[in-house]
N, CA, C and O atoms as a Maestro MAE file, in Angstrom:
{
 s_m_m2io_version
 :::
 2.0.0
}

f_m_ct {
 s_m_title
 :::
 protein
 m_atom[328] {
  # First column is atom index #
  i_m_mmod_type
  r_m_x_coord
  r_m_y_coord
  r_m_z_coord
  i_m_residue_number
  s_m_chain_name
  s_m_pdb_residue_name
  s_m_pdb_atom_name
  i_m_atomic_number
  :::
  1 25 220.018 -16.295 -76.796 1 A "UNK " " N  " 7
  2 3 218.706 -16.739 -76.351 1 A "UNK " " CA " 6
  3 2 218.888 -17.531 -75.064 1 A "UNK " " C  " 6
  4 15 219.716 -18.442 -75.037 1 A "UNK " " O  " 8
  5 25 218.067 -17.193 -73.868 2 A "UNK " " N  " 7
  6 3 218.115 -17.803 -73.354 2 A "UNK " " CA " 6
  7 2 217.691 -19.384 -72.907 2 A "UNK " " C  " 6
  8 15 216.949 -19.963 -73.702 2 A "UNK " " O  " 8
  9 25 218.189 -20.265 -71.459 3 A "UNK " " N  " 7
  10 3 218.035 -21.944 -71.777 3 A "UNK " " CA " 6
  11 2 215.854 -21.929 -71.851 3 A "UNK " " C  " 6
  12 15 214.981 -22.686 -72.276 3 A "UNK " " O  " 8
  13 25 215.919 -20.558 -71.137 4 A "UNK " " N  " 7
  14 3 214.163 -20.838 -70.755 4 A "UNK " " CA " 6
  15 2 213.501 -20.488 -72.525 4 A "UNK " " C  " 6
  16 15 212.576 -21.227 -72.863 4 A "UNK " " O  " 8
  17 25 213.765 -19.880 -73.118 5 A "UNK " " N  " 7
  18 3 213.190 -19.250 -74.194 5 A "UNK " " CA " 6
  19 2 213.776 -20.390 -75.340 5 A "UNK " " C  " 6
  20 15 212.931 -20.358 -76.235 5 A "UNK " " O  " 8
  21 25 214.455 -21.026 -75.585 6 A "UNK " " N  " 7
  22 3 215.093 -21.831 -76.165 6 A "UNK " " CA " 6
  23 2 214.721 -23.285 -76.269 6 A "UNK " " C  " 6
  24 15 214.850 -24.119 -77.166 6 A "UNK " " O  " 8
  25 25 214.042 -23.321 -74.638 7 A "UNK " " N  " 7
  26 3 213.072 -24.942 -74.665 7 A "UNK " " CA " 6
  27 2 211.529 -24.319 -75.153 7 A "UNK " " C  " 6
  28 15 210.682 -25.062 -75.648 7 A "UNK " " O  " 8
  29 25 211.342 -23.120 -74.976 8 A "UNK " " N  " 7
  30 3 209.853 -22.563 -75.484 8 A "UNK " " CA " 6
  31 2 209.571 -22.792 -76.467 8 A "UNK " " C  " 6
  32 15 208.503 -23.236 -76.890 8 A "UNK " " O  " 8
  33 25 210.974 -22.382 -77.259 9 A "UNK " " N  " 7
  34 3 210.355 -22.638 -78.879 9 A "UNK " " CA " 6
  35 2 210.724 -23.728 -79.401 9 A "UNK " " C  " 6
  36 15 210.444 -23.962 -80.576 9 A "UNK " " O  " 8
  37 25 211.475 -24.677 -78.581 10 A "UNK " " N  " 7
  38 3 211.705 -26.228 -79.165 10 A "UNK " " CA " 6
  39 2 210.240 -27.121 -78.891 10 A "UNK " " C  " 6
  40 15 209.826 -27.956 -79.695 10 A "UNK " " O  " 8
  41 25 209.535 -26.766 -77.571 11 A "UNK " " N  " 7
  42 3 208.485 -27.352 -77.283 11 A "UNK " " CA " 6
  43 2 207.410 -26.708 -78.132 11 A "UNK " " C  " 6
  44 15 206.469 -27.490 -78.268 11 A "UNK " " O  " 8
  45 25 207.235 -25.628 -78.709 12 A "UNK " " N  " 7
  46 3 206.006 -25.124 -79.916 12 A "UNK " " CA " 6
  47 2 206.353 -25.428 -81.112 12 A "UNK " " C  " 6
  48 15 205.512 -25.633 -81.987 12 A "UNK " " O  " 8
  49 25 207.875 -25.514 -81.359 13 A "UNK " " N  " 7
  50 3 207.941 -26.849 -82.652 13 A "UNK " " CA " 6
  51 2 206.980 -28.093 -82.485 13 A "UNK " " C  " 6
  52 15 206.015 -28.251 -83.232 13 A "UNK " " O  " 8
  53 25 207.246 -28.826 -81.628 14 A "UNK " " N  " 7
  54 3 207.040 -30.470 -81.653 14 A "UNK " " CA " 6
  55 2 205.669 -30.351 -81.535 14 A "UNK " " C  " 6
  56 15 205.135 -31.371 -81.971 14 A "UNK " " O  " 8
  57 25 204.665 -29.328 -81.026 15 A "UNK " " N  " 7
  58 3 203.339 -29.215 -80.680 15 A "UNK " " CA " 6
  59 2 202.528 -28.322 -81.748 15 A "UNK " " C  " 6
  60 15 202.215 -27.169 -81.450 15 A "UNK " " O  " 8
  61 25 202.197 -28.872 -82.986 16 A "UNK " " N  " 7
  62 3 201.338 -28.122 -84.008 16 A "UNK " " CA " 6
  63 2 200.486 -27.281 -83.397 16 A "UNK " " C  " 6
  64 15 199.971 -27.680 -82.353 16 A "UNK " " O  " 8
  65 25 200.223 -26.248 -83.787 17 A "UNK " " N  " 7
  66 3 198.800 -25.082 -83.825 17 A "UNK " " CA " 6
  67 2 197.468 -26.356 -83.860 17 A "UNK " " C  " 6
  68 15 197.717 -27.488 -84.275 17 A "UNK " " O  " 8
  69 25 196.223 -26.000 -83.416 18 A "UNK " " N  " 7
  70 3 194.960 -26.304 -84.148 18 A "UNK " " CA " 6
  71 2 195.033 -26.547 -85.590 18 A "UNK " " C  " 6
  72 15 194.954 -27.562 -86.283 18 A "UNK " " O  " 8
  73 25 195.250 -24.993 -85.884 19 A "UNK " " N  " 7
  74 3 194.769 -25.518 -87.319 19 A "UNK " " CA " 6
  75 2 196.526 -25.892 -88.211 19 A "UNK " " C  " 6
  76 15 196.853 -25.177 -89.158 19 A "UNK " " O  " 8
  77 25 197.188 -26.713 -87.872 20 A "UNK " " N  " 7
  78 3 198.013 -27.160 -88.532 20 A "UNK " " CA " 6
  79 2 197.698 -28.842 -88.619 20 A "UNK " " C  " 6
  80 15 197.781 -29.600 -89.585 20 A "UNK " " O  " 8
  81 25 197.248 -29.138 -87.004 21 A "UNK " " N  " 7
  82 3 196.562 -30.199 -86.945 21 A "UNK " " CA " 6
  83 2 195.438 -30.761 -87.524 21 A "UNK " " C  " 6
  84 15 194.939 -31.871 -87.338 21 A "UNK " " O  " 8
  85 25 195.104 -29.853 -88.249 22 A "UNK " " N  " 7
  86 3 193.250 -30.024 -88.755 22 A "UNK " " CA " 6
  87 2 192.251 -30.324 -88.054 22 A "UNK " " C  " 6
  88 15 191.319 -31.050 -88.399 22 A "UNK " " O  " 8
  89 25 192.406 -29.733 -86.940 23 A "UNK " " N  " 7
  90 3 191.217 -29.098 -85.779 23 A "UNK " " CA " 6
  91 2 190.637 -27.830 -86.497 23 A "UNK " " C  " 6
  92 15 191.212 -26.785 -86.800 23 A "UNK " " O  " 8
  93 25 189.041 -28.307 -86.726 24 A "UNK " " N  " 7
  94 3 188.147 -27.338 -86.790 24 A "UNK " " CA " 6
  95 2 187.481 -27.007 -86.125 24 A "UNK " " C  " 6
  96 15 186.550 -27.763 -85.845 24 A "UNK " " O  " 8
  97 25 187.555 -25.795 -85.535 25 A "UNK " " N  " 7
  98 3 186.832 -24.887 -83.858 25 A "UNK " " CA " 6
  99 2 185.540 -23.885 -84.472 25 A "UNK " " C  " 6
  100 15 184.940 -22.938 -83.963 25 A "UNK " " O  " 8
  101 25 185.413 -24.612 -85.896 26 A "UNK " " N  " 7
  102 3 183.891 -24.148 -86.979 26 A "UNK " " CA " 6
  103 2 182.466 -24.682 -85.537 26 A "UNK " " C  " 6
  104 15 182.808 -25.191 -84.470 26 A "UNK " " O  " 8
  105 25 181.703 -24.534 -85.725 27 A "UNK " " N  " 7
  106 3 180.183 -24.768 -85.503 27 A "UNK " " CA " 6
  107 2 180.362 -26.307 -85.504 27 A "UNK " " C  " 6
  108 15 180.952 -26.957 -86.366 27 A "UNK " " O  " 8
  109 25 179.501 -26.971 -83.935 28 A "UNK " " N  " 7
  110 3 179.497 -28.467 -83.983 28 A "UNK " " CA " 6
  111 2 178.229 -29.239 -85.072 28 A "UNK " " C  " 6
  112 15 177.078 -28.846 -84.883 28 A "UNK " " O  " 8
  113 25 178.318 -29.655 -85.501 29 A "UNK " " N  " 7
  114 3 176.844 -30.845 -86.043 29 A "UNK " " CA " 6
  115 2 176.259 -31.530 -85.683 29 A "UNK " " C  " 6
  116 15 176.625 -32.447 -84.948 29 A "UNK " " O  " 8
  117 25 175.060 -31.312 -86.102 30 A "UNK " " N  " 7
  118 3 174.074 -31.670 -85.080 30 A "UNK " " CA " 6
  119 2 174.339 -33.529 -84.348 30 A "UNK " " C  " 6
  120 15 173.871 -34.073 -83.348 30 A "UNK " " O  " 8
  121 25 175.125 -33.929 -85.241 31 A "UNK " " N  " 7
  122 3 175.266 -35.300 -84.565 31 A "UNK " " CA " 6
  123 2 176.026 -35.421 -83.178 31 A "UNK " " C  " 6
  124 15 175.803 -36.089 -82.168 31 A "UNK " " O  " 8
  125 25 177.282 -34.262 -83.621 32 A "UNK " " N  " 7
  126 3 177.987 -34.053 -82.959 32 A "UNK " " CA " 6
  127 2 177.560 -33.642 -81.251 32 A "UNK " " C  " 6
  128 15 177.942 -34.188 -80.217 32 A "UNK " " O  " 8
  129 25 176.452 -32.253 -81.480 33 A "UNK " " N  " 7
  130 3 175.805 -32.042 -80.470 33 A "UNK " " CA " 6
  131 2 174.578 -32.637 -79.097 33 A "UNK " " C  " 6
  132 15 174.004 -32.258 -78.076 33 A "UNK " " O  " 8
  133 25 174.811 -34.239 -80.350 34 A "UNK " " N  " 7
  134 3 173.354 -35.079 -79.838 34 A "UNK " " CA " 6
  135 2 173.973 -35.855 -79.203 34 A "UNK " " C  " 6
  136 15 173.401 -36.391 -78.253 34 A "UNK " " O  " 8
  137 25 175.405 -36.201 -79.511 35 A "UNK " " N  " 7
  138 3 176.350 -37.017 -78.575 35 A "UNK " " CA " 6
  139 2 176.905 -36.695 -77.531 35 A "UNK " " C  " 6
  140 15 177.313 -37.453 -76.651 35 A "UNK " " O  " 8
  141 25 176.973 -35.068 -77.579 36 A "UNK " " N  " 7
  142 3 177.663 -34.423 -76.551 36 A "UNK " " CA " 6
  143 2 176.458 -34.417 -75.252 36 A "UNK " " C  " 6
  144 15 176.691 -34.592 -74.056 36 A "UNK " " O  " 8
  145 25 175.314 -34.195 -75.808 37 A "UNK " " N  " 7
  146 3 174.144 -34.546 -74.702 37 A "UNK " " CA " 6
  147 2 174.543 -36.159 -74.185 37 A "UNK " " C  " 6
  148 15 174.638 -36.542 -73.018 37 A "UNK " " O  " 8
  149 25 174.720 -36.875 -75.302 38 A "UNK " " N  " 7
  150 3 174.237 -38.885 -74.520 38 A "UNK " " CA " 6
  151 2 175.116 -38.455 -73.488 38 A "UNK " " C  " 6
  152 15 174.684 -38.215 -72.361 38 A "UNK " " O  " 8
  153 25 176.601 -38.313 -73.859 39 A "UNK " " N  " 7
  154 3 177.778 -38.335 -73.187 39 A "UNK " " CA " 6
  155 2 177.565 -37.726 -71.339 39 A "UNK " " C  " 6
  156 15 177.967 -38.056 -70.224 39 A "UNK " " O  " 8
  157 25 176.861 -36.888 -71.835 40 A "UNK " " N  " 7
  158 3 176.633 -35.729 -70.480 40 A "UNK " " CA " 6
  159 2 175.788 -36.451 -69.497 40 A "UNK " " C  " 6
  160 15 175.952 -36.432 -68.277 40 A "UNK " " O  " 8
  161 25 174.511 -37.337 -70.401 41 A "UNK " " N  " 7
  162 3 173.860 -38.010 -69.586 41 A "UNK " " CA " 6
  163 2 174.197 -39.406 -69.029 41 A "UNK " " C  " 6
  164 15 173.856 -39.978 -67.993 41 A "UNK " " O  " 8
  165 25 174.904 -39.729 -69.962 42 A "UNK " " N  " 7
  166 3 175.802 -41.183 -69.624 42 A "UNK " " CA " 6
  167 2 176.487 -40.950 -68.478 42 A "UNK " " C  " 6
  168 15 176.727 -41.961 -67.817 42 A "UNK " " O  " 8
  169 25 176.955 -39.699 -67.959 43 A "UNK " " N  " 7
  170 3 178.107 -40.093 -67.427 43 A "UNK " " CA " 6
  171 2 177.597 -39.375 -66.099 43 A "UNK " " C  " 6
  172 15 178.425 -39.594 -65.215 43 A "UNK " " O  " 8
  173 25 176.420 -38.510 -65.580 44 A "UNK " " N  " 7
  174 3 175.344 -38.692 -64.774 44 A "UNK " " CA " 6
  175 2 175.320 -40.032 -64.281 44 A "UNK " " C  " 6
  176 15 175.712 -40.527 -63.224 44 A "UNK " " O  " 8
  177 25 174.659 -40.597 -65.498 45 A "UNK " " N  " 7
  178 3 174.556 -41.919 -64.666 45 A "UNK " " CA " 6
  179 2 175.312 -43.227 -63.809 45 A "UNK " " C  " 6
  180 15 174.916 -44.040 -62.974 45 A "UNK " " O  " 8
  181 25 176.578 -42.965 -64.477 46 A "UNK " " N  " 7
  182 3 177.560 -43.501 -64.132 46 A "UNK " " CA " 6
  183 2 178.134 -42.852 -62.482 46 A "UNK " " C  " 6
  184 15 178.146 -43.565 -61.478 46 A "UNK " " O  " 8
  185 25 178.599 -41.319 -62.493 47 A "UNK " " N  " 7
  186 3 178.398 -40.850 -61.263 47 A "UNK " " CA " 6
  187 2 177.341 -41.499 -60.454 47 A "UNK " " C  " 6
  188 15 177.684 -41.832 -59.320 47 A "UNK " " O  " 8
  189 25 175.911 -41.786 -60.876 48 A "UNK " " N  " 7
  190 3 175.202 -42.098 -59.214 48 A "UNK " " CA " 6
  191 2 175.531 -43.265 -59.587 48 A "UNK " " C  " 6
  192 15 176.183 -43.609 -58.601 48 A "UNK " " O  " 8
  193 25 175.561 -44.150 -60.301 49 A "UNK " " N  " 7
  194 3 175.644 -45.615 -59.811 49 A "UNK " " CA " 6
  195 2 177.188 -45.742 -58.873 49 A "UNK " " C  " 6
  196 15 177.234 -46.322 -57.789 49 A "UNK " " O  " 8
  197 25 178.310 -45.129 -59.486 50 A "UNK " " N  " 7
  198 3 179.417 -45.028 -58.348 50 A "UNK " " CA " 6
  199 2 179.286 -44.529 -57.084 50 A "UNK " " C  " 6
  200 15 180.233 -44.645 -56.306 50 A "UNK " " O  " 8
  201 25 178.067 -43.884 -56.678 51 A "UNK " " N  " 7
  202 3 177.886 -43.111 -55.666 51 A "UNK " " CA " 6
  203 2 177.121 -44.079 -54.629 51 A "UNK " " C  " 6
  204 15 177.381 -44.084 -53.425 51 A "UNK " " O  " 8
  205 25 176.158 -44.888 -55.230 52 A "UNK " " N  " 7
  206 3 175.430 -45.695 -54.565 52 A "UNK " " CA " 6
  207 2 175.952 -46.821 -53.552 52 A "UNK " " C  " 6
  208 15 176.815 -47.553 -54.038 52 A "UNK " " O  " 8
  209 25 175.595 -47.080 -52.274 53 A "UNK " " N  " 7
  210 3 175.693 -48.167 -51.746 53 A "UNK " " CA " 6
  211 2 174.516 -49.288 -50.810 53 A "UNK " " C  " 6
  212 15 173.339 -49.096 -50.504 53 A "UNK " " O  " 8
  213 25 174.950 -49.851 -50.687 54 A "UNK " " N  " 7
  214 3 176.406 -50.751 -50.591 54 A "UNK " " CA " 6
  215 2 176.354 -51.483 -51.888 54 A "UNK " " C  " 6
  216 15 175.413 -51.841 -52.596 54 A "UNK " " O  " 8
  217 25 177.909 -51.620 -52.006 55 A "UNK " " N  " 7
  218 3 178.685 -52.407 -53.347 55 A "UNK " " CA " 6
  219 2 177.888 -53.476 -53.533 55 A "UNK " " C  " 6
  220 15 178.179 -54.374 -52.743 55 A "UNK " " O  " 8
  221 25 176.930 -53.764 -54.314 56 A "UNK " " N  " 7
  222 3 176.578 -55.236 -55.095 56 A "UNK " " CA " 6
  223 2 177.403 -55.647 -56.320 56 A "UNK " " C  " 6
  224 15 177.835 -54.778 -57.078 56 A "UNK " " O  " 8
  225 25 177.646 -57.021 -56.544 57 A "UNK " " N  " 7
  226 3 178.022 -57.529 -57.707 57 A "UNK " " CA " 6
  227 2 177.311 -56.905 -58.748 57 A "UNK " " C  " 6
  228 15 177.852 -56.595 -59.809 57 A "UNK " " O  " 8
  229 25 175.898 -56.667 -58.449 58 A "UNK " " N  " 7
  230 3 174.961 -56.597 -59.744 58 A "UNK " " CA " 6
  231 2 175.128 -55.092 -60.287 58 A "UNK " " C  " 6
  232 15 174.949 -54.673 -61.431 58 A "UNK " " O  " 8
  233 25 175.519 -54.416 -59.148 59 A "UNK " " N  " 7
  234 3 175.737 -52.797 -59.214 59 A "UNK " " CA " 6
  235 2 176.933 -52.878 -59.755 59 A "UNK " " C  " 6
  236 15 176.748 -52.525 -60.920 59 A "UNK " " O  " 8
  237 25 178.163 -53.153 -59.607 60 A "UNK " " N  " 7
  238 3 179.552 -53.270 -59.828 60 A "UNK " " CA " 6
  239 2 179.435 -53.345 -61.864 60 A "UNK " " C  " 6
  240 15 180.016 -52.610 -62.663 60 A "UNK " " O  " 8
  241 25 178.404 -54.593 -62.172 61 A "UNK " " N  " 7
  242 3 178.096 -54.881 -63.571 61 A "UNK " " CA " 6
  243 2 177.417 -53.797 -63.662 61 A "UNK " " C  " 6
  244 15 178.195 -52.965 -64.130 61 A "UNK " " O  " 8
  245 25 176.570 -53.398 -63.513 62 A "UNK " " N  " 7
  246 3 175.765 -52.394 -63.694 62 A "UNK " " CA " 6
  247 2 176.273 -50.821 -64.248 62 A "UNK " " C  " 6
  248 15 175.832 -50.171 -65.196 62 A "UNK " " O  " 8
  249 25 177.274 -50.515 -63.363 63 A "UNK " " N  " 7
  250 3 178.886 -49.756 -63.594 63 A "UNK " " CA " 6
  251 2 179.170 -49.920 -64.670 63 A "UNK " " C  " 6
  252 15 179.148 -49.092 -65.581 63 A "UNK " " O  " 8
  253 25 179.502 -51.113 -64.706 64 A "UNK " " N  " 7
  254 3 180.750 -50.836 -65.609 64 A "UNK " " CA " 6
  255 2 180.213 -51.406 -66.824 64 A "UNK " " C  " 6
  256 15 181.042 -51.018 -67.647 64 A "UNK " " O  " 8
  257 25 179.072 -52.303 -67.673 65 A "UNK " " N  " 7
  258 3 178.364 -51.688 -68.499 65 A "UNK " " CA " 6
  259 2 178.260 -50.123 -68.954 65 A "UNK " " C  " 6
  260 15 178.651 -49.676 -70.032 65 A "UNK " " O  " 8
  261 25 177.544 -49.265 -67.716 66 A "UNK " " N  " 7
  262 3 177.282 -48.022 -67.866 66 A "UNK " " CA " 6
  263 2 178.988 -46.944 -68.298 66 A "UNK " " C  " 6
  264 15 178.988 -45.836 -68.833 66 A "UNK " " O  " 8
  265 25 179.861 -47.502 -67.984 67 A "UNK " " N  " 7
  266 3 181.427 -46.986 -67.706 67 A "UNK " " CA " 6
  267 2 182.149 -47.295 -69.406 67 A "UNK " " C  " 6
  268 15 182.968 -46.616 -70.024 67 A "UNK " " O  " 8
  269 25 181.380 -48.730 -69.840 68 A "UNK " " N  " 7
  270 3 181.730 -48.733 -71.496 68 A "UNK " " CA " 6
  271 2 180.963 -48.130 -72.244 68 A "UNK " " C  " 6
  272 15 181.530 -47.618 -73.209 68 A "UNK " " O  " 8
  273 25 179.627 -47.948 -72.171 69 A "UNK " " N  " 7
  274 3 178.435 -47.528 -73.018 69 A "UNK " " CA " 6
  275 2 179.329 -45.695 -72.938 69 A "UNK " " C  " 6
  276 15 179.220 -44.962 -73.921 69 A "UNK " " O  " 8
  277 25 180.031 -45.276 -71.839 70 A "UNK " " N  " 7
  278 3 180.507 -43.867 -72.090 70 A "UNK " " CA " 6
  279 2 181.601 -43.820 -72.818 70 A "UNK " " C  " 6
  280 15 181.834 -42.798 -73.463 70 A "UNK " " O  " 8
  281 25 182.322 -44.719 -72.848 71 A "UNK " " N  " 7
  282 3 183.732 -44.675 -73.770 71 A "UNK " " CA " 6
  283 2 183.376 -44.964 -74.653 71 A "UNK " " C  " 6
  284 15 183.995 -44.417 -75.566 71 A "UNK " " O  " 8
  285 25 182.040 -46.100 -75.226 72 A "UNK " " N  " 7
  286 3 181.537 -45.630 -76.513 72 A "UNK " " CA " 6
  287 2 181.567 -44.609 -76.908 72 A "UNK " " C  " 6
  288 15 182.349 -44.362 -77.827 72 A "UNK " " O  " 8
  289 25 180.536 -43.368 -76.257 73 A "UNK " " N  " 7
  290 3 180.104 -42.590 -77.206 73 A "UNK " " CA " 6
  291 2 181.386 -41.411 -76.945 73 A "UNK " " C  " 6
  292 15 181.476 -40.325 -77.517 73 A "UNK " " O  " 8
  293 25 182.179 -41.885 -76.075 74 A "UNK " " N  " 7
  294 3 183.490 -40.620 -76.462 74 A "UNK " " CA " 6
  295 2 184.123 -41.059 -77.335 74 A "UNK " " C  " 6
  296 15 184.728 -40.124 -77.859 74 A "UNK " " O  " 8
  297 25 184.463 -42.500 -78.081 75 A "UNK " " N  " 7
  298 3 185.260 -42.829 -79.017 75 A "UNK " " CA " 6
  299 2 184.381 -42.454 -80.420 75 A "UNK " " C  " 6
  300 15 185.059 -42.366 -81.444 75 A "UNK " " O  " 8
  301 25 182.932 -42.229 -80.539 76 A "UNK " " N  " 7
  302 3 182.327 -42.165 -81.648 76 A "UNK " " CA " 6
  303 2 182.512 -40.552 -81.611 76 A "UNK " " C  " 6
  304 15 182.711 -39.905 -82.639 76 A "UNK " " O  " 8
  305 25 182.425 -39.971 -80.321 77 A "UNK " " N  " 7
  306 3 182.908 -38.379 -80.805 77 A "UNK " " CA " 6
  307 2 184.087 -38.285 -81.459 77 A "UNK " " C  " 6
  308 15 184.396 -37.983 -82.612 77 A "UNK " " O  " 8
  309 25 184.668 -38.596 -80.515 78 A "UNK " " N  " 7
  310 3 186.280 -38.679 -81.544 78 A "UNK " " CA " 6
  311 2 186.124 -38.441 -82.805 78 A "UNK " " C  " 6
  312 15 186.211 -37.401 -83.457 78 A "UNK " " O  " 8
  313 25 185.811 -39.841 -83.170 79 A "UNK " " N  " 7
  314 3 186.105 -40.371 -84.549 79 A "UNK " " CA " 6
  315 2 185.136 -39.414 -85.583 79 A "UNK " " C  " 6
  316 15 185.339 -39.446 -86.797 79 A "UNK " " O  " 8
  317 25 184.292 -38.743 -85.115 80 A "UNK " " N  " 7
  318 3 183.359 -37.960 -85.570 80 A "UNK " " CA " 6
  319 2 184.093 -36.787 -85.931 80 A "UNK " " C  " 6
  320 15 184.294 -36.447 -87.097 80 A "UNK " " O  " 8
  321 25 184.654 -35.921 -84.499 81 A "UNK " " N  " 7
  322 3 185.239 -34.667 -84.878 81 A "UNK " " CA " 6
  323 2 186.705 -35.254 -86.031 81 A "UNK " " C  " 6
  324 15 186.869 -34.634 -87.082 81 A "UNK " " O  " 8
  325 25 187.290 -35.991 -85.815 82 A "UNK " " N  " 7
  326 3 188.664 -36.032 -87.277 82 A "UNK " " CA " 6
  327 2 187.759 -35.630 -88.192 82 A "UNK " " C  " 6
  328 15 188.096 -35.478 -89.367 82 A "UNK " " O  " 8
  :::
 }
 m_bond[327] {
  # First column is bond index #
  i_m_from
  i_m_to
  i_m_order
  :::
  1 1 2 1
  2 2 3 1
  3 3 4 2
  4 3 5 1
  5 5 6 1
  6 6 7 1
  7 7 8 2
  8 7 9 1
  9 9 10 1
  10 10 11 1
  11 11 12 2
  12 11 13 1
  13 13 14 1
  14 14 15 1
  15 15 16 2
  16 15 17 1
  17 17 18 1
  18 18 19 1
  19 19 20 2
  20 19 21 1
  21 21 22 1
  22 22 23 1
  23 23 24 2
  24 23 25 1
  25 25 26 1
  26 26 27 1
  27 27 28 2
  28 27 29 1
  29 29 30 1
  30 30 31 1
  31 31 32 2
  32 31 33 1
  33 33 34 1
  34 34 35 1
  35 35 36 2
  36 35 37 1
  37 37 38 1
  38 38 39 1
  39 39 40 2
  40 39 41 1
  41 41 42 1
  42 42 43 1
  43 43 44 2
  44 43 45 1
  45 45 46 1
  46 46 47 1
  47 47 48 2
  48 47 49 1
  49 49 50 1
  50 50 51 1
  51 51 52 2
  52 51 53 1
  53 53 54 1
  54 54 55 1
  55 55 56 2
  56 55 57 1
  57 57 58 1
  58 58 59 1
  59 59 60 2
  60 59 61 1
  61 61 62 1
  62 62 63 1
  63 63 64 2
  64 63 65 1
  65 65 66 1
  66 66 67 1
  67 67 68 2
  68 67 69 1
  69 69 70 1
  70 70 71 1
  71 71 72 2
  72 71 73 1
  73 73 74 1
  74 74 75 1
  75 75 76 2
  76 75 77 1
  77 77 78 1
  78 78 79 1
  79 79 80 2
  80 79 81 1
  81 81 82 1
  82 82 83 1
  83 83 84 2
  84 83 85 1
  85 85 86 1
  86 86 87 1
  87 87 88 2
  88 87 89 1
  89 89 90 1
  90 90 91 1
  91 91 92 2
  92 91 93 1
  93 93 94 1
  94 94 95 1
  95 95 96 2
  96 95 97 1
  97 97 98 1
  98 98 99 1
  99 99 100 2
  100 99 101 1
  101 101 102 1
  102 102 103 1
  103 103 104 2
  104 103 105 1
  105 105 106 1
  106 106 107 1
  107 107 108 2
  108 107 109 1
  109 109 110 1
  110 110 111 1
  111 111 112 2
  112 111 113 1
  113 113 114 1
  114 114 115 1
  115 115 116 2
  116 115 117 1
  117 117 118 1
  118 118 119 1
  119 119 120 2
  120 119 121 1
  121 121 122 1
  122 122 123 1
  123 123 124 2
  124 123 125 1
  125 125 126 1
  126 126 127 1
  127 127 128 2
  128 127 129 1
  129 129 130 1
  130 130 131 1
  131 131 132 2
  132 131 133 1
  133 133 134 1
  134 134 135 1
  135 135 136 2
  136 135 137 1
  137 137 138 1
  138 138 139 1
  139 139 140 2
  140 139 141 1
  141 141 142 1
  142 142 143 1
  143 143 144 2
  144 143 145 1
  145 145 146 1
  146 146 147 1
  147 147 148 2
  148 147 149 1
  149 149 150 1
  150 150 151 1
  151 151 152 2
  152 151 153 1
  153 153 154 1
  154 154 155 1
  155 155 156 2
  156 155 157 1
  157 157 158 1
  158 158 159 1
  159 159 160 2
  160 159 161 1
  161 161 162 1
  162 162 163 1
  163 163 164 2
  164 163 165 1
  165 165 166 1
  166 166 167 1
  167 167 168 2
  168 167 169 1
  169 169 170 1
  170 170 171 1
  171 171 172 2
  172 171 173 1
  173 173 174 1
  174 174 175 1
  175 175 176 2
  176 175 177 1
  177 177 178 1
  178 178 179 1
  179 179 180 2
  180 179 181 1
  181 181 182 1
  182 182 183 1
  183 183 184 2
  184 183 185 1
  185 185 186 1
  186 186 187 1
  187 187 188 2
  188 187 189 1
  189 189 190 1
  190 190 191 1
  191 191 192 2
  192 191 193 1
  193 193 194 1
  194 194 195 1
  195 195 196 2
  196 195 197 1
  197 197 198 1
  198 198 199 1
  199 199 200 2
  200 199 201 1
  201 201 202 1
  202 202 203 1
  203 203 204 2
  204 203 205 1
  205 205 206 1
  206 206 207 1
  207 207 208 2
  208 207 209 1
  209 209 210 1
  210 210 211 1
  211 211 212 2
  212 211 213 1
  213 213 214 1
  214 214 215 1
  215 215 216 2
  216 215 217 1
  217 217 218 1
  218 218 219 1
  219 219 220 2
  220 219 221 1
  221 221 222 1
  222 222 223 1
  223 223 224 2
  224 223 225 1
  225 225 226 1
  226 226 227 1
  227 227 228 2
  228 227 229 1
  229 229 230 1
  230 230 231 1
  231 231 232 2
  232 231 233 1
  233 233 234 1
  234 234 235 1
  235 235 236 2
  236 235 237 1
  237 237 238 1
  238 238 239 1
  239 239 240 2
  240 239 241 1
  241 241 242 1
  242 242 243 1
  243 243 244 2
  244 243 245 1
  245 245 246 1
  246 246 247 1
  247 247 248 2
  248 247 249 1
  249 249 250 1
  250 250 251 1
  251 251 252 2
  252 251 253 1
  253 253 254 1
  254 254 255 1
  255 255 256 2
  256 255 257 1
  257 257 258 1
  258 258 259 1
  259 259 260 2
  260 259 261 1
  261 261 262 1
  262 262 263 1
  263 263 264 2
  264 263 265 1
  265 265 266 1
  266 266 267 1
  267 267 268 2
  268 267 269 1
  269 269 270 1
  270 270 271 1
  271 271 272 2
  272 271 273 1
  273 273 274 1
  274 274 275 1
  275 275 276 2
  276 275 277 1
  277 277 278 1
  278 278 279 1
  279 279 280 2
  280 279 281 1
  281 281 282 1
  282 282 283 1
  283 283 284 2
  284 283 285 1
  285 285 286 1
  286 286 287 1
  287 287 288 2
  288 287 289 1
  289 289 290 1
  290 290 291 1
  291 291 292 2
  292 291 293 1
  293 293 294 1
  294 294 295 1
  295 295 296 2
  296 295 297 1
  297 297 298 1
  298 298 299 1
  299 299 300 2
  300 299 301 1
  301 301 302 1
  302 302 303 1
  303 303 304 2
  304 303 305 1
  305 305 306 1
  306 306 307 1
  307 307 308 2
  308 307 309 1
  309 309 310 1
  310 310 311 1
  311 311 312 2
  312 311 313 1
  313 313 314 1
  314 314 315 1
  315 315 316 2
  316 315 317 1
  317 317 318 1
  318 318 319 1
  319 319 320 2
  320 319 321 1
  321 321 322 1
  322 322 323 1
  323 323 324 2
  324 323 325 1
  325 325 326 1
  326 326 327 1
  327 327 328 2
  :::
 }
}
């Protein structure tokens, strides 16, 4: 075997399949799908407020409020899809 074919299948050892992982690629739920909208729109908003100028303090907060309220709802996806 060769060194290239030999790290191939050492690296698809250490890296489970989907479904060994218990990733289900089934149909999302509807919660699931209502977050995937906030997320989409959250992060719209976040784009123009980064886009906007000139830099205010109040904009900067404004950000980055808007910059956690999105890692919210990607950590509640998360924790949703396990």
């Amino acid at each position: 075997m060769s060194k290239r074919k030999a790290a191939a299948a050492e690296k698809s050892e250490q890296n489970p399949t989907e479904e060994e992982a218990g990733v289900v690629n089934g149909p999302k739920s509807a919660e699931a799908l209502v977050l995937e909208v906030k997320i989409a729109e959250q992060g719209g908003l976040v784009r123009e407020l980064k886009a906007r100028t000139p830099k205010t303090k109040e904009l900067e907060e404004e950000t980055a409020a808007a910059v956690a309220e999105l890692k919210r709802l990607k950590a509640e996806l998360a924790a949703l899809s396990k």
